[in-house]
SETIVEX-481342 format. One record per atom (N, C-alpha, C): residue in one letter; x, y, z. Coordinates in Angstrom, 3 decimals. Atoms other than C-alpha are relative to their C-alpha. Example, Ala and Ser with C-alpha at 12.3 -4.5 7.8 and 13.67 -1.06 7.14 Angstrom:
REC  rest        xx        yy        zz
REC     A     0.890    -1.190     0.000
REC     A    12.300    -4.500     7.800
REC     A     0.900     1.200     0.000
REC     S    -0.820    -1.190    -0.060
REC     S    13.670    -1.060     7.140
REC     S    -0.770     1.090     0.730
***
This chain:
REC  rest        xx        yy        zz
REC     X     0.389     1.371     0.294
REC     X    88.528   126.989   137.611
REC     X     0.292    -0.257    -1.468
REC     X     0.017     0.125     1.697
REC     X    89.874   125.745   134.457
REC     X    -0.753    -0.834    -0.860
REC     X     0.736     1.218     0.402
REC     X    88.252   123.104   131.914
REC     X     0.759    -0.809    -0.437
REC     X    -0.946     1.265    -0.092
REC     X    89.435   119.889   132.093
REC     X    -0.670    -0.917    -1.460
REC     X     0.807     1.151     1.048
REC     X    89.302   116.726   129.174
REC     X     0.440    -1.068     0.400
REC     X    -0.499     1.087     0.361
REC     X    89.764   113.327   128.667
REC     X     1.446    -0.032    -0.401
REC     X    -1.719    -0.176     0.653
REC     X    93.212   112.603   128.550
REC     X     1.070     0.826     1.097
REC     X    -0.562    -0.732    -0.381
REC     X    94.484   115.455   130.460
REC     X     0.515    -0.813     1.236
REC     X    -0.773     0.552    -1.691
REC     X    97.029   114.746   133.818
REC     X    -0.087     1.360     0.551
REC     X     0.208    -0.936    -0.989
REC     X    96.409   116.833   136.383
REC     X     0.850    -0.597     1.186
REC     X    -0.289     0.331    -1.692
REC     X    97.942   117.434   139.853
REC     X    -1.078     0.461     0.894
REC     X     1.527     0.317    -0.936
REC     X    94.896   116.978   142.543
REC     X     0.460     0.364     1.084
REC     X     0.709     0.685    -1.391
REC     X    93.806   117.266   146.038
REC     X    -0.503    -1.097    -0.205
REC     X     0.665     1.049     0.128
REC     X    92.918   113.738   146.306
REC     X     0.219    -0.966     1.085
REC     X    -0.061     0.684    -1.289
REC     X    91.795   111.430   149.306
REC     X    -0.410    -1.211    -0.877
REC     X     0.409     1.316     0.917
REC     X    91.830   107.449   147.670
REC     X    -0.950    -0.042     1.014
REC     X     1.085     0.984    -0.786
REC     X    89.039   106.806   150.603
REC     X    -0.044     0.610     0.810
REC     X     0.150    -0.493    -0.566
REC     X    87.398   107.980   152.982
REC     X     0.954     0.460     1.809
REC     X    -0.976     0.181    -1.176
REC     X    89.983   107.052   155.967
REC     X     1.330     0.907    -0.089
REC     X    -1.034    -0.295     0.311
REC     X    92.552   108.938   154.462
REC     X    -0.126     1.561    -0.645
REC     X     0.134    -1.484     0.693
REC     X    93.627   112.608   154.212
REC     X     0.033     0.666    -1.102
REC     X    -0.530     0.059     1.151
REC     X    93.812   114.130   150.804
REC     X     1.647     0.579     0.096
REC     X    -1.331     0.145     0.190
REC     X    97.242   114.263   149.448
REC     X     0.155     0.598    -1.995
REC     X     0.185    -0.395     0.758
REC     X    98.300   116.007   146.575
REC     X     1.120    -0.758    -1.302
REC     X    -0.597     1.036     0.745
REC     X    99.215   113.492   143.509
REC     X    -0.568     0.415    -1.499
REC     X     1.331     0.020     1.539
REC     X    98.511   113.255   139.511
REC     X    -0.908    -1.001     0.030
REC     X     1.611     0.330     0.200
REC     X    95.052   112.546   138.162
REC     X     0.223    -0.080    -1.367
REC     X     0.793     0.051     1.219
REC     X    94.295   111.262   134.813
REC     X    -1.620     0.418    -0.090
REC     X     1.677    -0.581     0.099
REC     X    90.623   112.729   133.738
REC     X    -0.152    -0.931    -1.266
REC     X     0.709     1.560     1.187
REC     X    88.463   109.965   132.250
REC     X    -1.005     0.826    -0.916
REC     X     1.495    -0.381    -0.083
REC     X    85.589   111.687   132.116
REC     X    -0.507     1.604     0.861
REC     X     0.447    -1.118    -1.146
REC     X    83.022   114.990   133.445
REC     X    -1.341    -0.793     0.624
REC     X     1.298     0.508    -0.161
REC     X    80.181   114.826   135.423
REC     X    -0.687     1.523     0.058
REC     X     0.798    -0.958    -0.092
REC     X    78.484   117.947   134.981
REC     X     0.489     1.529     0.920
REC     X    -1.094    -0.211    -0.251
REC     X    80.028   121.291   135.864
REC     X     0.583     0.161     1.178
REC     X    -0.664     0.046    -0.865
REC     X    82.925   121.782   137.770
REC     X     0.137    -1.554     0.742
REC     X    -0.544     1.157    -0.402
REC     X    83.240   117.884   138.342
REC     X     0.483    -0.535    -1.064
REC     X    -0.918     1.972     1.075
REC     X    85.677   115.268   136.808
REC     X     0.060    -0.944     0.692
REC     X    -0.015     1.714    -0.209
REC     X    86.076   111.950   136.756
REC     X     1.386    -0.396     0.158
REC     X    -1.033     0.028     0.143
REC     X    89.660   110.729   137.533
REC     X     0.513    -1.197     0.423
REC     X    -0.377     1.800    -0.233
REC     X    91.747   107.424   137.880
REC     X     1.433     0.955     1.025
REC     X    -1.477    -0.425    -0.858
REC     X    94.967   108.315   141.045
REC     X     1.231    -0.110    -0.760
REC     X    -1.259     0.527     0.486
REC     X    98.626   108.017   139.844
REC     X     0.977     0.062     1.211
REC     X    -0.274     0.068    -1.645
REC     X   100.887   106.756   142.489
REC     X     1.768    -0.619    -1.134
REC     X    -1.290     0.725     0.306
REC     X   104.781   106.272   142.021
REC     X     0.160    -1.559     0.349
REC     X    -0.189     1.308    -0.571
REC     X   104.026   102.666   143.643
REC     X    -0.848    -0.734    -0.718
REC     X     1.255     1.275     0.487
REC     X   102.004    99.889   142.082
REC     X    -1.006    -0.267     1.259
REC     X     0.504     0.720    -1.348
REC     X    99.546    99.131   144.875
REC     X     0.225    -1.128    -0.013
REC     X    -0.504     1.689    -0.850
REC     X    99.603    95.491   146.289
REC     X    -1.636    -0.683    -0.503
REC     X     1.016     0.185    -0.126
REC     X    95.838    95.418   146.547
REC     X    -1.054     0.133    -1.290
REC     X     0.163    -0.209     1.076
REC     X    94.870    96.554   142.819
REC     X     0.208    -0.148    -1.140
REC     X    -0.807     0.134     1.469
REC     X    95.019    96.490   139.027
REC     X     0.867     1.541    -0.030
REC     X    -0.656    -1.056     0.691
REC     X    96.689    99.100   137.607
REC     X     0.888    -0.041    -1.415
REC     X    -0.270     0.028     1.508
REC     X    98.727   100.145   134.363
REC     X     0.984     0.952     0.003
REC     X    -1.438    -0.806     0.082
REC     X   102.259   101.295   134.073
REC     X    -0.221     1.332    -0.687
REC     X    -0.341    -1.069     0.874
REC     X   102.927   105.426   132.623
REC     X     1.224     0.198     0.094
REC     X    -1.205    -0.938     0.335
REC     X   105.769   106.598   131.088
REC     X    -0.145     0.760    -0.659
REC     X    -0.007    -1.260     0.375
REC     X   107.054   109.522   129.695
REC     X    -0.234     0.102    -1.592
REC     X     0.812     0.806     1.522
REC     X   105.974   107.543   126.066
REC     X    -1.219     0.202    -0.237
REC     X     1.421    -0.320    -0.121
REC     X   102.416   107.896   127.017
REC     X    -0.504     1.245    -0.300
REC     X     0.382    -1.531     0.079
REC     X   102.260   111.621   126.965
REC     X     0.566     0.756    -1.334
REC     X     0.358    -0.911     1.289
REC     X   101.418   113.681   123.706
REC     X     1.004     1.529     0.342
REC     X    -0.539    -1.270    -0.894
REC     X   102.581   116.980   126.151
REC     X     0.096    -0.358     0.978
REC     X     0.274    -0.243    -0.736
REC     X   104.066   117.323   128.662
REC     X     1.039    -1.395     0.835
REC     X    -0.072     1.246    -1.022
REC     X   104.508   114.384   131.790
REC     X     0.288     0.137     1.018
REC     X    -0.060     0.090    -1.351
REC     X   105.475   113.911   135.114
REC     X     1.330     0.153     0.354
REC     X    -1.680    -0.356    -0.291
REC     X   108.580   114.405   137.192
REC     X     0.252    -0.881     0.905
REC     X    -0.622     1.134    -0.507
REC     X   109.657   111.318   137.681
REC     X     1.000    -0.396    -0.807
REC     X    -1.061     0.775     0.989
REC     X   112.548   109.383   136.836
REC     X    -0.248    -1.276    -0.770
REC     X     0.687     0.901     0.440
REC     X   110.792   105.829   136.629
REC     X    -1.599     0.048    -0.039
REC     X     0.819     0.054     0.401
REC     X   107.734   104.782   135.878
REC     X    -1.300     0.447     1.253
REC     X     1.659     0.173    -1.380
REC     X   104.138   105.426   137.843
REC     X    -1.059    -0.704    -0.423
REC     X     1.026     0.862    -0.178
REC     X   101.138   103.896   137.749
REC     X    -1.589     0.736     0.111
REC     X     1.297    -0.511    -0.091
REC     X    97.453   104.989   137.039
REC     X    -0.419    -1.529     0.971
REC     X     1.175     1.082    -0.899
REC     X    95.414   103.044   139.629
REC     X    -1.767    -0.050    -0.384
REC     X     1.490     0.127     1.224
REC     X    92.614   101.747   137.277
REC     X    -0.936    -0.471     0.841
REC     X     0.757     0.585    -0.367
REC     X    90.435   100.332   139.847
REC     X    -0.736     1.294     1.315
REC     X     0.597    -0.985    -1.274
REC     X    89.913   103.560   141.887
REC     X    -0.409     1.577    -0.895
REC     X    -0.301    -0.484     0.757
REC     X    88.166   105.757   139.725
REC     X    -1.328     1.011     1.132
REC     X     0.465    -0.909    -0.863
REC     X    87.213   109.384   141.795
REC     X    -0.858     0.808    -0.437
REC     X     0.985    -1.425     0.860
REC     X    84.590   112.451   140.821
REC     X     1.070     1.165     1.339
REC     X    -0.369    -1.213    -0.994
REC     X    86.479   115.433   142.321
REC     X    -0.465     1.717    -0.782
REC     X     0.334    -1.196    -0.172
REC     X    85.691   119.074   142.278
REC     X     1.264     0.450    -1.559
REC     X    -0.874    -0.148     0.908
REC     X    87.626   120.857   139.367
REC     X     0.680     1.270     0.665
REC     X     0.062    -1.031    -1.220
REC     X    88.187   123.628   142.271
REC     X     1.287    -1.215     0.835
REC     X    -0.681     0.526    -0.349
REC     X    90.750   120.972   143.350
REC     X     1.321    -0.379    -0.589
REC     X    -0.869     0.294     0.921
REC     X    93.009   120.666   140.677
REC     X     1.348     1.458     0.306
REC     X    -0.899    -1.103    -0.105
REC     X    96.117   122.504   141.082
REC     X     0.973     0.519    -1.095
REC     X    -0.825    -0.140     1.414
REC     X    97.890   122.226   137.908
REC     X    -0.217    -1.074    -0.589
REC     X    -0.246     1.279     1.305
REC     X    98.103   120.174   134.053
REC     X     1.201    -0.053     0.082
REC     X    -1.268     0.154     0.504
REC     X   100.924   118.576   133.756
REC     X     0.047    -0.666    -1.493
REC     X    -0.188     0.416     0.987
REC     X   100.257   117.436   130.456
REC     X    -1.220    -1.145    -0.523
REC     X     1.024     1.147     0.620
REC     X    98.272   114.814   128.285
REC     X     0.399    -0.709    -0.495
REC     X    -0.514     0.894     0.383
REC     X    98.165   111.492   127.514
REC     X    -0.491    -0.022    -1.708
REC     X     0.133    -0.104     1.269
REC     X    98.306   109.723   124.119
REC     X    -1.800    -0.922     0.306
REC     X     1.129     0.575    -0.319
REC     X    94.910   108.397   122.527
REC     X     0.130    -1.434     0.248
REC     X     0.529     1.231    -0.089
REC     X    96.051   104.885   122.701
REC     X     0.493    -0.068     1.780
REC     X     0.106     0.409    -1.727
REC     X    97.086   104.947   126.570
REC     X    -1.653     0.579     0.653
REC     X     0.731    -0.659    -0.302
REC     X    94.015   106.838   127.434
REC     X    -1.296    -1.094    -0.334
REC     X     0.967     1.187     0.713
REC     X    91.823   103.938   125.031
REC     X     0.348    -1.689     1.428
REC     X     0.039     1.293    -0.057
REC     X    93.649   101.322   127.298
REC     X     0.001     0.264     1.496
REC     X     0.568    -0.912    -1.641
REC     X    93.024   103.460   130.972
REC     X    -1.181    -0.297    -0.084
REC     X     1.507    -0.077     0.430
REC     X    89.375   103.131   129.820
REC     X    -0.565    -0.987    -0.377
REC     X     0.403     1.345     0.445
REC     X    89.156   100.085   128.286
REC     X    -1.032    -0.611     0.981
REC     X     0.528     0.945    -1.038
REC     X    86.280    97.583   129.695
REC     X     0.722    -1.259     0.525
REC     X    -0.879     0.581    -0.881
REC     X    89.219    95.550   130.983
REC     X    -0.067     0.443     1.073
REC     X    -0.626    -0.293    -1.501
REC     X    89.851    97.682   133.575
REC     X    -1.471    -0.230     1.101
REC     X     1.682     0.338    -0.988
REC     X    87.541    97.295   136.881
REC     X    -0.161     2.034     0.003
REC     X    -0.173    -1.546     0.622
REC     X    86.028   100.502   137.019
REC     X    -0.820     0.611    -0.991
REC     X     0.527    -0.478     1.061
REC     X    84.665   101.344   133.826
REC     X    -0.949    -0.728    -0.613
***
């Protein structure tokens, strides 16, 4: 079990809802909740339809990033507590001002 921060991208087990199997995607970590839980916002190569969200690129990240070619998308309005027993790998961390504007009381969510 490693220890996770603010900032960090992770790749997850992660089910957005209960209807739905988990699937293994990056995780921004907002936040803990006490141990072995974090707090995490999804990242989805798609914009949802149904949500806010907030473009990442490979600009955002201090270390590190994702393996994509274009851009993804933190989904700011779906924000999870998962197990840290779920995390399968860091891929890296964001900067402090994307991380300030993931968090922001703009977003729904926070």
């Amino acid at each position: 079990m490693g220890q996770y921060v603010r900032g960090d991208v992770l790749l997850a087990s992660v089910a957005l809802d209960g209807r739905t199997a988990p699937k293994t995607r990056p995780v921004v970590v907002i936040g803990t909740e006490g141990p072995g839980r974090i707090r995490i916002c999804p990242v989805s190569s798609r914009p949802p339809t149904d949500a806010p969200c907030l473009p990442l690129t490979i600009d955002d990240f201090v270390t590190g990033g994702l393996d994509l070619f274009g851009e993804s998308y933190v989904m700011t309005s779906r924000v999870l507590t998962i197990r840290s027993g779920n995390v399968i790998g860091k891929k890296g961390r964001l900067t402090r001002e994307t991380l300030d504007e993931i968090t922001s009381g703009d977003q729904p969510g926070f």
